[in-house]
C-alpha positions as CSV (number, residue, x, y, z in Angstrom):
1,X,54.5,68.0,-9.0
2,X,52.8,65.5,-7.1
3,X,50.7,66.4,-4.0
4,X,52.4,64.6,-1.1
5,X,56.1,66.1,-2.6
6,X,54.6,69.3,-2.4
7,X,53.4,69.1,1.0
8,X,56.8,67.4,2.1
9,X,58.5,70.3,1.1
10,X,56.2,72.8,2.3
11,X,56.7,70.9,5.4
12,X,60.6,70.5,5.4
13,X,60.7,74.9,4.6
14,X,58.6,75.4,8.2
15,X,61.1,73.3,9.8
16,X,64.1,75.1,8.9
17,X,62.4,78.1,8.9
18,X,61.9,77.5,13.0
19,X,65.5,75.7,12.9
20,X,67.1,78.9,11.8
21,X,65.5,81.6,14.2
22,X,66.1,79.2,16.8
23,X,69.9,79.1,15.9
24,X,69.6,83.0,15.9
25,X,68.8,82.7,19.2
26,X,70.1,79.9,21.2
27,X,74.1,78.0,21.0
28,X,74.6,74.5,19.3
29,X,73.4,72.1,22.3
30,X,73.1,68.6,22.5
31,X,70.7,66.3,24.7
32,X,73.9,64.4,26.0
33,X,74.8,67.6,27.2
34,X,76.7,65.6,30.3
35,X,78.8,64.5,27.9
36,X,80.2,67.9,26.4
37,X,80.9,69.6,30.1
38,X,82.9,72.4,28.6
39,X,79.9,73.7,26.7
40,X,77.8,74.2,29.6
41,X,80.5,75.5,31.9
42,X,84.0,75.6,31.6
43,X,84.7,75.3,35.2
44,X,83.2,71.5,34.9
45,X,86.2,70.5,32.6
46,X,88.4,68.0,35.1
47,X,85.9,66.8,37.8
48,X,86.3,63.1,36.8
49,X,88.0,60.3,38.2
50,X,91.6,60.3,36.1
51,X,94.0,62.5,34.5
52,X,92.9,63.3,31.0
53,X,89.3,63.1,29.3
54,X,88.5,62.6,25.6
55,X,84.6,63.0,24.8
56,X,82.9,63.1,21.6
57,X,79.7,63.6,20.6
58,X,77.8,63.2,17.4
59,X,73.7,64.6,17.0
60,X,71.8,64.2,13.4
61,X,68.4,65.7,14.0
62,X,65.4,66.4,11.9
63,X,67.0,64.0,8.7
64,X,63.0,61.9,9.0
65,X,61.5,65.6,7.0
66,X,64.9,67.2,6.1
67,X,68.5,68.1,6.2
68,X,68.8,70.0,9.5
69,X,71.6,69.5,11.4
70,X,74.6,67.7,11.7
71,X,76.5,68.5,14.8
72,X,79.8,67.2,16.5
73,X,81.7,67.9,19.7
74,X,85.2,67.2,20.8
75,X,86.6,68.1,24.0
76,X,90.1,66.8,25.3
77,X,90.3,67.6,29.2
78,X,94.1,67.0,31.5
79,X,94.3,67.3,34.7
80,X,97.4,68.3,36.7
81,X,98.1,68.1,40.8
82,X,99.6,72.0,41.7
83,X,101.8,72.2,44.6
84,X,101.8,69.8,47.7
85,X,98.5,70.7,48.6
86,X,95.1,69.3,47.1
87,X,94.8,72.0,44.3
88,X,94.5,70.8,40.3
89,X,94.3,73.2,37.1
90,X,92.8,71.3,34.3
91,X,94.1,72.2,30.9
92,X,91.1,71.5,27.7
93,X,90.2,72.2,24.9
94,X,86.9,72.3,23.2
95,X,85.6,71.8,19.0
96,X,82.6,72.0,17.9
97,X,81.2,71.5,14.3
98,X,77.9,72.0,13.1
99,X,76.5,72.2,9.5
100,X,72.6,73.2,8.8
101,X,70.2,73.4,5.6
102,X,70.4,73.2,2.1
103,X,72.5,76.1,1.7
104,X,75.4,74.2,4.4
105,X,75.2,76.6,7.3
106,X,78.5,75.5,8.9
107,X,79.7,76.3,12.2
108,X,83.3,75.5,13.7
109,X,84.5,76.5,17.5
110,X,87.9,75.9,18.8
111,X,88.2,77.2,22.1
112,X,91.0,76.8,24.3
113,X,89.9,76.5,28.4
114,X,92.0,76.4,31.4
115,X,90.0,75.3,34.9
116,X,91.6,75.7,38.3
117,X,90.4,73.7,41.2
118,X,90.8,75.0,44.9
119,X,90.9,72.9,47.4
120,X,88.5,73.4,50.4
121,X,89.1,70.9,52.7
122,X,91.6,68.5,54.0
123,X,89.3,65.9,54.9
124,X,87.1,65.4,51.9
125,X,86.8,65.8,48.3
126,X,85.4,69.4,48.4
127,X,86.3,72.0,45.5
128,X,85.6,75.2,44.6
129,X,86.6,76.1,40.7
130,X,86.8,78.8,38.5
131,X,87.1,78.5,34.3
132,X,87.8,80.2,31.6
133,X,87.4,79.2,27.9
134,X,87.7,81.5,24.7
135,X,88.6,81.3,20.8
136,X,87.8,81.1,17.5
137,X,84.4,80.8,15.5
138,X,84.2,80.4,12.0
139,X,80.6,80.5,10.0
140,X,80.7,80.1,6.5
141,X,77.6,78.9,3.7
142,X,77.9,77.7,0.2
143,X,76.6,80.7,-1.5
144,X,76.0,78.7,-5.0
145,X,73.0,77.1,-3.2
146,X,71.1,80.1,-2.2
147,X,68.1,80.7,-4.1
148,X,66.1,84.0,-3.1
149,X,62.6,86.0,-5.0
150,X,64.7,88.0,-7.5
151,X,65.7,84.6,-8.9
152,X,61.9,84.2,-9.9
153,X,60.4,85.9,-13.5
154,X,57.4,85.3,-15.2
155,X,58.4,82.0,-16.5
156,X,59.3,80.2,-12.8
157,X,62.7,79.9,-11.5
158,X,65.9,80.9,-13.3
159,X,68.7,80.1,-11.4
160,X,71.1,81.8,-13.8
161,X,69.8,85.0,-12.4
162,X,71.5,86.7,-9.7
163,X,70.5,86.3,-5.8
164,X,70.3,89.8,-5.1
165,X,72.8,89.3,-1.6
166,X,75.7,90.8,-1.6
167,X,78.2,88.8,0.7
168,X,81.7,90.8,1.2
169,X,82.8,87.0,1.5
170,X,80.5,83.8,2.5
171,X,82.2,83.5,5.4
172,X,83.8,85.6,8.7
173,X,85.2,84.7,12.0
174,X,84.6,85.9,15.4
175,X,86.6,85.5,18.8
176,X,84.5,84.1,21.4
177,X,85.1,84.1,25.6
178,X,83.2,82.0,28.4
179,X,83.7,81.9,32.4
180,X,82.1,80.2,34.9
181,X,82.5,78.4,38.5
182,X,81.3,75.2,40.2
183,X,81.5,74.0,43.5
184,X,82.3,70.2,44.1
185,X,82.3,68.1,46.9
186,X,81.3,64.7,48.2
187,X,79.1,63.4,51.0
188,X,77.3,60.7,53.0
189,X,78.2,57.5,54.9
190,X,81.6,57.2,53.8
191,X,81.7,59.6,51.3
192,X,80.2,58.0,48.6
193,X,78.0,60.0,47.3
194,X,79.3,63.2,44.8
195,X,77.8,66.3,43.7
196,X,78.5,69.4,41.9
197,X,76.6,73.0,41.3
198,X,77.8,75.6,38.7
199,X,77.0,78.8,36.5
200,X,78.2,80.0,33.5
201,X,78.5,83.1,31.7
202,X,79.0,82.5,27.9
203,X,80.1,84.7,25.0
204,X,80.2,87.8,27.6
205,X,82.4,89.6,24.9
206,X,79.2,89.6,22.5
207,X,81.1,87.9,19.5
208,X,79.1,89.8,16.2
209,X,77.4,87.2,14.1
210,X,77.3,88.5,10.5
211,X,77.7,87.9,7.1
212,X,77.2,91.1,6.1
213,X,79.2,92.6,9.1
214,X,76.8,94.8,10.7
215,X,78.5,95.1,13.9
216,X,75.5,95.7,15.3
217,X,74.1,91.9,14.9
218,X,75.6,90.0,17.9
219,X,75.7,87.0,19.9
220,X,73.2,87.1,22.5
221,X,75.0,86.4,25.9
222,X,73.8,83.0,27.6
223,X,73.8,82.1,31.1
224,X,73.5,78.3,32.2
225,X,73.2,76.6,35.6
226,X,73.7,73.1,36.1
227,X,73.8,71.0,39.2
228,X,74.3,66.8,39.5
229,X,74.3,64.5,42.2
230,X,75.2,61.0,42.4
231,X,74.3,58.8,44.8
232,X,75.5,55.0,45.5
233,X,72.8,52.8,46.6
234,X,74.6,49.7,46.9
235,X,78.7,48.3,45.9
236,X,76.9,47.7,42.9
237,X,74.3,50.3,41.8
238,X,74.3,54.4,41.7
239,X,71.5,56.7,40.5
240,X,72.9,60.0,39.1
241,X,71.1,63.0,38.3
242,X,71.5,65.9,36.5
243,X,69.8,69.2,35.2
244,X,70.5,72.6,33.6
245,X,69.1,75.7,32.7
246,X,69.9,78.3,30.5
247,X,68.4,81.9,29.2
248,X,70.0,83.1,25.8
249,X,67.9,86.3,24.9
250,X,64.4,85.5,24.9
251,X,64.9,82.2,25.0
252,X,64.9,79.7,28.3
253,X,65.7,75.9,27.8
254,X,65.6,73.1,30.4
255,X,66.9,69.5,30.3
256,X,67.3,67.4,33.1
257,X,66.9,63.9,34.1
258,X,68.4,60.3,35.6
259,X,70.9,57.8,35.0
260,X,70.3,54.1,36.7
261,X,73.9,52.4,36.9
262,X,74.4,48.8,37.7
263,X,78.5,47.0,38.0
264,X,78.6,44.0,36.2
265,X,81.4,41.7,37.3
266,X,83.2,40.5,41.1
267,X,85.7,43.4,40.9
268,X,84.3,46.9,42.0
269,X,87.2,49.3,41.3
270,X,87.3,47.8,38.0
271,X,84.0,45.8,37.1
272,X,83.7,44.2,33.8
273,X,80.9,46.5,32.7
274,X,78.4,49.3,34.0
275,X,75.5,49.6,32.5
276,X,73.5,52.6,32.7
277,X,69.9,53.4,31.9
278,X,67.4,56.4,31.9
279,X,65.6,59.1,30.7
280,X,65.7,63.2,30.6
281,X,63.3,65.9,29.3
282,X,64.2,68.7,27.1
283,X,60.7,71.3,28.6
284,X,58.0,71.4,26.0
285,X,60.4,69.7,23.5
286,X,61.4,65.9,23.7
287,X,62.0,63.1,26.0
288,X,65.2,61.7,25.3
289,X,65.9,58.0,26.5
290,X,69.7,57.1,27.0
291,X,71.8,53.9,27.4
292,X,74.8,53.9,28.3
293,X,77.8,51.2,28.4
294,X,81.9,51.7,30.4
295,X,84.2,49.3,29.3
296,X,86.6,50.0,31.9
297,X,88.6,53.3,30.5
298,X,85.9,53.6,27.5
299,X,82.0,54.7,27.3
300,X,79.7,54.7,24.8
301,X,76.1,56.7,25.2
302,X,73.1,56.2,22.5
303,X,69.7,58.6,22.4
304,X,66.9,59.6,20.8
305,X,64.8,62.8,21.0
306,X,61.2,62.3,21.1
307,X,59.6,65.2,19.7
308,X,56.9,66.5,21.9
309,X,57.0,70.3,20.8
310,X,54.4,72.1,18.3
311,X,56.3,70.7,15.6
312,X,55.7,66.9,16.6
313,X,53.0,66.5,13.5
314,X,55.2,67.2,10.9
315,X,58.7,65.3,12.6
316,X,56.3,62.3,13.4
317,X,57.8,62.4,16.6
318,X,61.3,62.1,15.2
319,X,64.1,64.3,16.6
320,X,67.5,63.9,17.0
321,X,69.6,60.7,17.7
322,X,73.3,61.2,19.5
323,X,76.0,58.8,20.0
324,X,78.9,59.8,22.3
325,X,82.2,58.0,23.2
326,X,84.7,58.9,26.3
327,X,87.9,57.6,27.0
328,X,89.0,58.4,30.7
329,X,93.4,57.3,31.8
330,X,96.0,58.2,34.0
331,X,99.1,58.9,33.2
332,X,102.9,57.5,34.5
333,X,103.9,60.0,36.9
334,X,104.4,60.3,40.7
335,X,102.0,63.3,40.8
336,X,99.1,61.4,39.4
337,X,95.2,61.8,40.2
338,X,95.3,58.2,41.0
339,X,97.3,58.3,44.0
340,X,96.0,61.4,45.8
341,X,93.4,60.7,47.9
342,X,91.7,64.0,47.3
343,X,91.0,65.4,43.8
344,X,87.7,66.7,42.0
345,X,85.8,64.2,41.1
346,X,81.4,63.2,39.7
């Protein structure tokens, strides 16, 4: 075997070595994590501008050394007036699939959410919400590509002999459950300026996590807060932050950073484009530069991770790229978000 082969695969083992006891330990995230709300707290789904919300996010990371991961999200979000007051529930649902390593580690959510929004105040946009999300998760991996030391003799490597595991089945599902709350409101000359804070309490049932169902292997519980603010500095141009934080067992992670919007076009309520631009920070991991492009109801979001972690020799400073798309409408009906002055909204 040739030397640099060697070391490449010697390299590509430490990296999903550390890919797979950080997956024990921390949930599927993504660095466009403003684009998959429901993951970080269910009580975000429905504070947009519109009735209904389709987002979807892809993430390849870690293919410049090996097959890592491959990750998608897909969350469908409506949003519905209750009463003749200011109130809204938000109806969503949430997918997620996710497939890892050589032996096909795959992962698929579908979770169910439901989001009510009271209203506090009859004079601004100001909400206080509560979520709840919960459902299904499936794990499965292709057993015929494990290979394991009792597969090894004197001679090398024999893959007729057997593994050794002894998987019940190489797969098992789990029910999962998530609640959070947020607080939305808007402020400053005019009240153009938005802003939401929120915490989230995910997989508080402990979903177990085995394939050789030892109910005593469970998914650690994961707390997250996230706060965003956007501010408008002209008819023309915004700056929009946003940051969260989360502890999953003994792990902490922190992303944050800031969108630069500019309108391009003589209508404001419905310009041509809007162009966005910036940068966030994954702490002690990556810097992650986005663009970002509405086409009146449609987005589309591009980035890169930056790898600036231990492991940035061997990924040359490759992580993971993401691409995301988001389709926001309103619906025919006389209750609509569009005519009601008041309704949550970032």
């Amino acid at each position: 075997m040739e030397t640099g082969l060697f070391s490449k695969k010697i390299i590509a083992g430490l990296i999903a070595l550390v890919s797979l006891l950080q997956v024990k330990g921390q949930d599927i995230h993504f660095s466009q994590f403003f684009e998959a709300p429901l993951l970080r707290n269910p009580s975000l789904a429905g504070i947009f501008t519109g009735d209904y919300r389709i987002q979807g996010v892809y993430r390849d990371q870690w293919n410049s050394v090996t097959d890592a991961f491959r990750t998608g999200s897909l969350n469908v979000e409506y949003k519905m007036p209750i009463g003749a007051g200011n109130d809204f529930i938000t109806t969503a649902i949430q997918a997620v699939f996710d497939k890892a390593g050589t032996v096909g580690l795959t992962t698929t959510h579908i979770l169910p959410a439901v989001n009510y929004h009271k209203s506090l105040s009859d004079e601004k946009t100001m909400y206080l919400a509560l979520g709840f999300m919960g459902g299904l998760i499936r794990k499965s991996i292709d057993v015929t590509k494990i290979t394991t030391d009792n597969q090894y003799n004197g001679g090398g490597f024999d893959p007729t002999l057997p593994t050794g595991e002894n998987f019940t089945r190489p797969y098992f599902n789990t029910w999962d459950a998530s609640v959070g709350m947020s607080f939305n409101t808007t402020f400053g000359e005019n009240q153009q300026n938005s802003m939401f804070v929120g915490g989230a309490y995910h997989h508080l049932n402990r979903p177990k996590n085995s394939f050789y169902r030892d109910p005593g292997i469970e998914i650690n519980a994961k707390y997250v807060a996230s706060v965003g603010v956007k501010f408008n500095i002209d008819d023309y141009s915004a700056f929009t932050l946003q940051a969260d934080h989360c502890k999953q067992g003994n792990f902490h992670e922190t992303i944050g950073g800031a969108l630069y919007s500019y309108k391009v076009g003589h209508d404001l309520e419905d310009p041509l484009y809007t162009l966005h631009g910036g940068l966030f920070l994954r702490w002690r991991d990556a810097l992650i530069p986005v663009v970002k492009v509405d086409w009146h109801k449609f987005s589309v979001a591009m980035s890169y991770d930056i790898n600036i972690s231990q492991l940035k020799t061997a990924s040359m400073g490759r992580g993971g790229f993401e691409l995301s798309l988001s389709y926001i409408g309103f619906v025919s009906r006389d209750n609509s978000s569009e005519y009601k002055v008041l309704c949550p909204k970032f």
